[in-house]
C-alpha positions in Angstrom: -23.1 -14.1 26.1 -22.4 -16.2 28.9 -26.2 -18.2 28.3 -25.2 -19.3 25.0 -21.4 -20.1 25.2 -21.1 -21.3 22.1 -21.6 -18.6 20.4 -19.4 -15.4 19.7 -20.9 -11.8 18.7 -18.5 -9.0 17.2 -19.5 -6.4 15.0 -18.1 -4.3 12.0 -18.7 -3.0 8.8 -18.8 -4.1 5.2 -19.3 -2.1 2.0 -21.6 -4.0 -0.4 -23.0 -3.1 -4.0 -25.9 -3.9 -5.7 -26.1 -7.8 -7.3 -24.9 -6.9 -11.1 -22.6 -4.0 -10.4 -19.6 -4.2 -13.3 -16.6 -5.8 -12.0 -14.4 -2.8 -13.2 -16.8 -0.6 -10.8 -16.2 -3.7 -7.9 -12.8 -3.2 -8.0 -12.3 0.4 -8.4 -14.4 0.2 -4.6 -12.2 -2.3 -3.7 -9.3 -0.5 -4.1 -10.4 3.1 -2.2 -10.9 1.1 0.6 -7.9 -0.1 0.6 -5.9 2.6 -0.1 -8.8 4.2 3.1 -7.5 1.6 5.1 -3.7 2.9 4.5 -4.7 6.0 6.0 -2.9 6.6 9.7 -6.2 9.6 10.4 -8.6 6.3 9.5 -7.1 3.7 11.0 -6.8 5.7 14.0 -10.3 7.0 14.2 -10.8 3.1 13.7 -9.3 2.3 16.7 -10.6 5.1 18.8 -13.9 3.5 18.2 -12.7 0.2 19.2 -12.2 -1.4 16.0 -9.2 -3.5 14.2 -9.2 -2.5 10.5 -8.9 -5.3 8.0 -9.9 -6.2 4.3 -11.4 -9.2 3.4 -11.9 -7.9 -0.1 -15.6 -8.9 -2.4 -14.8 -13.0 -2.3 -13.7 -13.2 1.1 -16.4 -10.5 2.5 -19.2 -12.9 0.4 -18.1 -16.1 2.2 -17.6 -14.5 5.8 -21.2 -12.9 5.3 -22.7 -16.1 4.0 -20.8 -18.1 7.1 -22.7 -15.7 9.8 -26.3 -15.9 7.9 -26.2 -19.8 8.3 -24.4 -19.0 12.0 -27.4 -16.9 13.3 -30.2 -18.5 11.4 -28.8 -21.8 13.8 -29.2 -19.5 16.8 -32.5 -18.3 16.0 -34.0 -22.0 14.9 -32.3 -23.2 18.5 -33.8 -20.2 20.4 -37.3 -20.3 19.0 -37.2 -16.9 18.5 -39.7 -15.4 15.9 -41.1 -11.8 14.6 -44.4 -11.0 16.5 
């Protein structure tokens, strides 16, 4: 991204549930990914693809996802760039 410097790209994934799934049902998701992310096959695969594993967990995940909504709504206001 060497035209916009300020700006950093990375990618990765994120489980989300529908708005109003039960907490007990949050967590229970929650805590298979964890116990995924414990895994030597998966973390491995996960780094075969390039990846570092981590968990964030539901609050953390919300405010990193709301963080890079405002981040790339910026870039795309500064860039002018629209849907045609």
């Amino acid at each position: 991204m060497a035209a916009l410097p300020a700006y950093r790209s990375s990618a990765g994934y994120g489980v989300l549930a529908p708005k109003g799934t039960p907490a007990e049902i949050r967590s229970r998701l929650e805590r298979a990914i964890a116990d995924c992310l414990t895994d030597h096959a998966v973390v491995k695969r996960l780094h075969e693809e390039g990846a570092e594993p981590s968990r964030l967990g539901g609050t953390r995940f919300g405010g990193f996802m709301a963080e890079e909504r405002t981040r790339w709504a910026r870039l795309v206001r500064e860039a002018g760039i629209s849907v045609e």
